[in-house]
Backbone as a chain_set.jsonl record, in Angstrom:
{"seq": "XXXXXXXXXXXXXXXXXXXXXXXXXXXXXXXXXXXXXXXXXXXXXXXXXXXXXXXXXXXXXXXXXXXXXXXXXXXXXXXXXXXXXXXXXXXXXXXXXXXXXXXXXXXXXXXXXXXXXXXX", "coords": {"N": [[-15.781, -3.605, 9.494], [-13.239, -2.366, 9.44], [-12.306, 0.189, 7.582], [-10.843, 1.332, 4.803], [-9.124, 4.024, 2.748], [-8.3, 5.053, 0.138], [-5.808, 6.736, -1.641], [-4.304, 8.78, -4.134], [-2.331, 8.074, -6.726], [-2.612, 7.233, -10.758], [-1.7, 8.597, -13.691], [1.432, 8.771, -14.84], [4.791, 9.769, -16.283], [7.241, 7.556, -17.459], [10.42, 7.168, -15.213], [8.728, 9.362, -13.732], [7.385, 10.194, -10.527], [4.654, 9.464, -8.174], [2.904, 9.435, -5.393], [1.138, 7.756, -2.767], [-1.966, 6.997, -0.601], [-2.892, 5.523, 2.432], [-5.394, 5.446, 4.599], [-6.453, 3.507, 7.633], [-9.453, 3.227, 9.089], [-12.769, 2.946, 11.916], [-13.146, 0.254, 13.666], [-10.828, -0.087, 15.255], [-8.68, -1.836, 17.347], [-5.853, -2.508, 17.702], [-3.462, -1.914, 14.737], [-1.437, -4.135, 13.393], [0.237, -4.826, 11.084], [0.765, -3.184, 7.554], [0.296, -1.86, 4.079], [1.34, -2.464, 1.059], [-0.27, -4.199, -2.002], [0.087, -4.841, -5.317], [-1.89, -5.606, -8.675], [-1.573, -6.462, -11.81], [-3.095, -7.031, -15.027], [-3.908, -10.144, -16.171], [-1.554, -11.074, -14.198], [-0.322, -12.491, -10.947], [-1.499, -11.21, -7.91], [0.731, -9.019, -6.054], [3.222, -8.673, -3.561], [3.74, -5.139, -2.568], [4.894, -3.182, -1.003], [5.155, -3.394, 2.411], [4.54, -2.516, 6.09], [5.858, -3.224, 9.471], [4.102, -2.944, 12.993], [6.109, -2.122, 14.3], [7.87, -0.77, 13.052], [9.728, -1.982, 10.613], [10.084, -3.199, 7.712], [9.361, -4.383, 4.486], [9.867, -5.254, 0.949], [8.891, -5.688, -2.017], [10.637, -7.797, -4.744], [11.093, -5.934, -7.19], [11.102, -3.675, -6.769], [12.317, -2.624, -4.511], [14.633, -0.453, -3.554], [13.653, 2.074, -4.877], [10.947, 2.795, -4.461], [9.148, 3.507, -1.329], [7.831, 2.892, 1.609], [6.07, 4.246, 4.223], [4.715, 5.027, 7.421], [2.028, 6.452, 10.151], [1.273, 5.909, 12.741], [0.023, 7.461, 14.308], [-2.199, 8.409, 13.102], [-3.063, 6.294, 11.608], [-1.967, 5.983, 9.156], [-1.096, 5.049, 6.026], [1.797, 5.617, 3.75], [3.433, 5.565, 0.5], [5.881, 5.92, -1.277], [6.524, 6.256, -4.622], [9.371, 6.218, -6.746], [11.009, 7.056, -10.048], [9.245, 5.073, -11.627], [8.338, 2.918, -13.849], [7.206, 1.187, -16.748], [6.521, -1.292, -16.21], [5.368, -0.969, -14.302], [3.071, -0.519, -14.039], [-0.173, -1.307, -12.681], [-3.178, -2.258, -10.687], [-3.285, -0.545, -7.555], [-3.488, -1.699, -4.364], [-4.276, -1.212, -0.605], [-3.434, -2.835, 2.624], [-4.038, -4.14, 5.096], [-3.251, -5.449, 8.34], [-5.474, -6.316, 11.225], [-6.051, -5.795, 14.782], [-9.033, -5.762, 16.166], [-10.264, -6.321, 18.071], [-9.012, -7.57, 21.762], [-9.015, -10.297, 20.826], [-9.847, -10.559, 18.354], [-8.744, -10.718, 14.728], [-8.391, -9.608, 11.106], [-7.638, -9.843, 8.251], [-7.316, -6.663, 5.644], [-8.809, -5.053, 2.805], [-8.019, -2.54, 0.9], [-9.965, -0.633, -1.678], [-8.401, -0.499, -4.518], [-6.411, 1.496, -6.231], [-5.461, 2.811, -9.514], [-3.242, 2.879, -11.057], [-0.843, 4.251, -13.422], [1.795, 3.804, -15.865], [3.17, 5.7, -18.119], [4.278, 6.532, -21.244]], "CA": [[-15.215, -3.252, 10.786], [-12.041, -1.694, 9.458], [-12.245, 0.652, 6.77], [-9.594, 1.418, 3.964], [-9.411, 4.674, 1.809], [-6.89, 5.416, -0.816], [-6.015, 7.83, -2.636], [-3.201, 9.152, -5.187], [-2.301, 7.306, -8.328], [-2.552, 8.144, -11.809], [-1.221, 8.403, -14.768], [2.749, 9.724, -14.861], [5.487, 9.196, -17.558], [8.545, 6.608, -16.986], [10.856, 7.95, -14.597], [8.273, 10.264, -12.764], [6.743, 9.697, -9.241], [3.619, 9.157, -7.628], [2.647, 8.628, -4.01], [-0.162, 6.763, -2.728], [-1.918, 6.929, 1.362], [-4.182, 4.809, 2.527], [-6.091, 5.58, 5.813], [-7.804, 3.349, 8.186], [-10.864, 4.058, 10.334], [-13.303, 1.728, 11.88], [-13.326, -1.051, 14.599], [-9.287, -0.329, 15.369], [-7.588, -2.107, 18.533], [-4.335, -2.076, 16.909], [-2.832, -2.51, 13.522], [-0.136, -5.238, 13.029], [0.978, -4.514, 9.34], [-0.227, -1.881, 6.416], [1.197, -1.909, 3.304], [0.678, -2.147, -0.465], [0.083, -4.794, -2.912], [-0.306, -4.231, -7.063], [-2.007, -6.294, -9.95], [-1.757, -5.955, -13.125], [-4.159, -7.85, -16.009], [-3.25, -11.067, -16.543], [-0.446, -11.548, -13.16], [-1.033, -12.476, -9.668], [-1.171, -10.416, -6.689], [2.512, -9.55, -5.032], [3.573, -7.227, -2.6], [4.857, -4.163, -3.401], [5.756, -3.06, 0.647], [4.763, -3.131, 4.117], [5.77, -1.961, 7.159], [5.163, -3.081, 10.287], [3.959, -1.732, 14.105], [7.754, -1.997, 14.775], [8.372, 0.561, 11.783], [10.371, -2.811, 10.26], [9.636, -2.911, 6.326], [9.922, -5.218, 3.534], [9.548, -4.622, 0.014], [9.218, -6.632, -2.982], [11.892, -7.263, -5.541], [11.44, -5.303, -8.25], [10.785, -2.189, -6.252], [13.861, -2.26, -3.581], [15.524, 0.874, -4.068], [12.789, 2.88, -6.152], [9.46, 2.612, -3.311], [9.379, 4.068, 0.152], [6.724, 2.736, 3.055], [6.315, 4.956, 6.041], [3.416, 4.744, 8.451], [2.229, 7.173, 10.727], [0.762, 5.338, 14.022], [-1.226, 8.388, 14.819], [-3.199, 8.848, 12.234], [-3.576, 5.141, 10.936], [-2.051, 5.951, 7.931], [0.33, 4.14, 5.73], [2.125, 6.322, 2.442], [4.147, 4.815, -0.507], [6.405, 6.877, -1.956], [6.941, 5.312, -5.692], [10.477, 6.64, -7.734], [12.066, 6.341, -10.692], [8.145, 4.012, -12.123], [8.777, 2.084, -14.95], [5.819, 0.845, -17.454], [6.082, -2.512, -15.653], [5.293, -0.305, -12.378], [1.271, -0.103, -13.789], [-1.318, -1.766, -11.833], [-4.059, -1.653, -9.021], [-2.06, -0.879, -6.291], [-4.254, -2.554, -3.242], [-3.821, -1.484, 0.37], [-3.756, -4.002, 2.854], [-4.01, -3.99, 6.911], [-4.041, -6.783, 9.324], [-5.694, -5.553, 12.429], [-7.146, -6.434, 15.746], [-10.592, -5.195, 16.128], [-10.787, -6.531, 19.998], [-7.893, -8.318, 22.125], [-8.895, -11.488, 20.358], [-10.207, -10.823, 16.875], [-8.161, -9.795, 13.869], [-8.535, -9.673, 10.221], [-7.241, -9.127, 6.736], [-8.604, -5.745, 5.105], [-8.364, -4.875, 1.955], [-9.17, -1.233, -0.071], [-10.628, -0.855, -3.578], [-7.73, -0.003, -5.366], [-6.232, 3.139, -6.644], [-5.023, 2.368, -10.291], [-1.269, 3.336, -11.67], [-0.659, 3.872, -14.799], [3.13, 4.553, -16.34], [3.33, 5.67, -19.966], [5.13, 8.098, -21.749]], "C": [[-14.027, -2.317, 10.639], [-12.569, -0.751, 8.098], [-11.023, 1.275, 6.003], [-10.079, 2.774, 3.092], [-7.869, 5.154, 1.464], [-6.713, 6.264, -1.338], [-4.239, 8.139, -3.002], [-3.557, 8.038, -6.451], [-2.652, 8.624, -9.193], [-1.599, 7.536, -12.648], [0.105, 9.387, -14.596], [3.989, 8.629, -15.638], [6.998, 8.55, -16.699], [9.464, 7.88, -16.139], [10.294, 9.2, -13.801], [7.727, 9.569, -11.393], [5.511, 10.139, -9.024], [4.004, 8.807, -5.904], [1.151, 8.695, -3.351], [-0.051, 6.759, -0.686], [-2.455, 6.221, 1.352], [-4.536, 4.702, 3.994], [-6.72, 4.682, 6.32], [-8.176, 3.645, 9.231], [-11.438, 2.774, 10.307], [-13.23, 1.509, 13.331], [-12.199, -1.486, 15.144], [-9.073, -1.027, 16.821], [-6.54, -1.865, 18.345], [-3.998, -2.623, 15.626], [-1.754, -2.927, 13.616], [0.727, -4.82, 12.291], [0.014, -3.489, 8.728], [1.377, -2.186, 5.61], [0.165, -1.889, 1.839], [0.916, -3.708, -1.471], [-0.429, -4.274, -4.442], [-0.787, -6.001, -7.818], [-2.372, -5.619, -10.767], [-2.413, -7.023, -13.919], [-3.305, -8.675, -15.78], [-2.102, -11.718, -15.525], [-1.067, -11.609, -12.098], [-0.643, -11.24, -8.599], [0.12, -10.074, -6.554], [2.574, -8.225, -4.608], [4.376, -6.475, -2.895], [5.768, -3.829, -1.792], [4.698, -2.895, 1.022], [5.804, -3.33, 4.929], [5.047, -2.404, 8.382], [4.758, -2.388, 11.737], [5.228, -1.433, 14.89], [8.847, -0.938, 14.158], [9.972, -0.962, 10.827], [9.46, -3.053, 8.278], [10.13, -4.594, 5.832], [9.279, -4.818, 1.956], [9.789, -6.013, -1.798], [10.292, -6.513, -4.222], [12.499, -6.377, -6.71], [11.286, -3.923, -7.635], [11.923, -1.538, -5.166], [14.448, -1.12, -4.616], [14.575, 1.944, -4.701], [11.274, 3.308, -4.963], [9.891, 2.609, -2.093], [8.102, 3.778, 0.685], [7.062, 3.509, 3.598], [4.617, 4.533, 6.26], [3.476, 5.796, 9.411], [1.263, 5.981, 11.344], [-0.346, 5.978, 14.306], [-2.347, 8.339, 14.18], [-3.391, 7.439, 11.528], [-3.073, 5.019, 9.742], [-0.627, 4.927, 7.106], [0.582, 4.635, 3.739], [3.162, 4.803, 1.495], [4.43, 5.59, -1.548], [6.963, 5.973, -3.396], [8.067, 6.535, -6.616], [10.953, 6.085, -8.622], [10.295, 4.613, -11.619], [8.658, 4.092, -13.782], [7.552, 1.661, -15.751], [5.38, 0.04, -16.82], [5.537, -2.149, -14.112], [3.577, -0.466, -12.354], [0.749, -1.512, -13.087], [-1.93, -1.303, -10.967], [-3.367, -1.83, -8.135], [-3.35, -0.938, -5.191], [-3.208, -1.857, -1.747], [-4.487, -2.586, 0.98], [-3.43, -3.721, 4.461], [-4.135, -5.091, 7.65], [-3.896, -6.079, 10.51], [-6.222, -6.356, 13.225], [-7.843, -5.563, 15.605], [-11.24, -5.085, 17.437], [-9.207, -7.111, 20.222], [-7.832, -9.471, 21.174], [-8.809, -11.323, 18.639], [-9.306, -10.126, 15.804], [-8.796, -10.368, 12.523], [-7.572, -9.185, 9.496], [-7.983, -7.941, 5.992], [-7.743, -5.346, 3.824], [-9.374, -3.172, 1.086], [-9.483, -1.652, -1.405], [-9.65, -0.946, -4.304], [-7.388, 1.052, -5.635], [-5.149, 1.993, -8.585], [-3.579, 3.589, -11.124], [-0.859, 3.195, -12.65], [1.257, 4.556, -15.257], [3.13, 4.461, -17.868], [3.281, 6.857, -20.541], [3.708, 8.356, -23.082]], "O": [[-13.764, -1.536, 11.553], [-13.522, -1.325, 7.571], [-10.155, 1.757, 6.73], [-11.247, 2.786, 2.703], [-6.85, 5.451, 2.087], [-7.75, 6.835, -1.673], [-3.257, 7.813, -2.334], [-4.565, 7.474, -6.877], [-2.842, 9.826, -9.007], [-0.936, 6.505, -12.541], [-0.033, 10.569, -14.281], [4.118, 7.405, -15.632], [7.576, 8.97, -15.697], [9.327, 9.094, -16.295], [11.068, 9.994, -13.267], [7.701, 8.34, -11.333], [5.15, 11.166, -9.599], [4.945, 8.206, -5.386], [0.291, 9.565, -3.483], [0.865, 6.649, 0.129], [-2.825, 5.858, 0.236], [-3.946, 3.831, 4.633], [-7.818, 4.573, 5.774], [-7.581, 4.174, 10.17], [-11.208, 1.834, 9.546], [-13.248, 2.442, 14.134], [-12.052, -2.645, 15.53], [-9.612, -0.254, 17.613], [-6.102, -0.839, 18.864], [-4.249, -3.81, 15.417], [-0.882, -2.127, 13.954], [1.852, -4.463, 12.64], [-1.069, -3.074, 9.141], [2.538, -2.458, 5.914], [-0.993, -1.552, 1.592], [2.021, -4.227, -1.632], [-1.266, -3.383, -4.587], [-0.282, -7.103, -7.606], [-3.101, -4.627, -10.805], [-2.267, -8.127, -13.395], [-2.186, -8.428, -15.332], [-1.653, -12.811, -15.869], [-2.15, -11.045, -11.943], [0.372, -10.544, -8.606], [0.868, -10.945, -6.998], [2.187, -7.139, -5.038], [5.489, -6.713, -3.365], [6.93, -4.148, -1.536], [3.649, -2.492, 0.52], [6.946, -3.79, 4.914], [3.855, -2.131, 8.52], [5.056, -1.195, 11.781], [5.345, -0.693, 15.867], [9.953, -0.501, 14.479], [11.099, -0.529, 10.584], [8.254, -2.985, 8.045], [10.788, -5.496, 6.35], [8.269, -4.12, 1.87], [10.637, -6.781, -2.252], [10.73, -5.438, -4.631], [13.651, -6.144, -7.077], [11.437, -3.009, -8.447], [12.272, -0.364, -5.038], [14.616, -0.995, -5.829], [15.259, 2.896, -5.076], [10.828, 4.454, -5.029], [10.821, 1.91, -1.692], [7.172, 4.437, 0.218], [8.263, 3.762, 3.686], [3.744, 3.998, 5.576], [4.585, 6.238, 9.712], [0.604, 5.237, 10.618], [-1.446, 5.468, 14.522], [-3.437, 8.228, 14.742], [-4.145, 7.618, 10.572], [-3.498, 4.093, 9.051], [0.376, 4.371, 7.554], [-0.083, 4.235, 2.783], [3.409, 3.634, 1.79], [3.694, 5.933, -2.473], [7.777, 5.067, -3.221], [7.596, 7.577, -7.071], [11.367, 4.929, -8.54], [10.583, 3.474, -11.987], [9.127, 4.951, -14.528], [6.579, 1.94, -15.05], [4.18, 0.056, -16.547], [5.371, -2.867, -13.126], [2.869, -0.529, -11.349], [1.361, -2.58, -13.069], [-1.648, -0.258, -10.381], [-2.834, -2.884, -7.789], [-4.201, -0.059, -5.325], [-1.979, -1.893, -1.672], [-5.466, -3.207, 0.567], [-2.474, -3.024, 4.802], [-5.191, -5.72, 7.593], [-2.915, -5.463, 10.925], [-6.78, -7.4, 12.886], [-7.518, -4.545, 14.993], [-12.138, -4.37, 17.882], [-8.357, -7.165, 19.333], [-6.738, -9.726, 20.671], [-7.97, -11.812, 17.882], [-9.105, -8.924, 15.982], [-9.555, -11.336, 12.561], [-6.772, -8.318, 9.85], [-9.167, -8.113, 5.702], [-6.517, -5.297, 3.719], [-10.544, -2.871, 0.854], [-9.3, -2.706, -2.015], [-9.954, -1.774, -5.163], [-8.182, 1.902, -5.233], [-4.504, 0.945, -8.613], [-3.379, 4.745, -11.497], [-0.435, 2.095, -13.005], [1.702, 5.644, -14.893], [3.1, 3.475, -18.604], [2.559, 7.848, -20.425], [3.724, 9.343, -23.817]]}, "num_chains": 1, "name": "protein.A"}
């Protein structure tokens, strides 16, 4: 019903940047939240940021100060500006949307991945 597409990532050496979109299309009424989570082998899930339809953010702790959310409304989209990535920065970075679909119905959506690599 919702669809997710990602794109950026890559491979870039400590201290360079990356930034990452992720579009959705689909079955929209309105989107709630958009944002980004990362895993890496071996760790669980955790949020890197989201933002929500209030333009109100939050960001997880190792990334405050270094990672920028924005959202554009219009266009569905939701960026993630990453500064200043660190080795411990690699993983699948995951977008993530909770949307309505109708007045009533919402969901959790999730994209494929885009994978992030940091290493000199």
């Amino acid at each position: 019903q919702v669809q997710l597409v990602e794109s950026g990532g890559g491979l870039v050496q400590p201290g360079g940047s990356l930034s990452l979109s992720c579009a959705a299309s689909g079955s929209i009424f309105s989107i709630v939240r958009m944002g980004w989570y990362r895993q890496a082998p071996g760790k669980q899930r955790e949020l890197v940021a989201d933002v929500n339809s209030g333009g109100s953010t939050q960001y997880g702790d190792s990334v405050k100060g270094r990672f920028t959310v924005s959202r554009d409304n219009a266009m569905n989209t939701v960026y993630l500006q990453m500064n200043s990535l660190k080795p411990e920065d690699t993983a699948v970075y995951l977008c993530n949307v909770f949307a309505y679909t109708t007045r009533r119905d919402f969901g959790d959506y999730w994209g494929q991945g885009t994978q992030v690599t940091v290493s000199s």
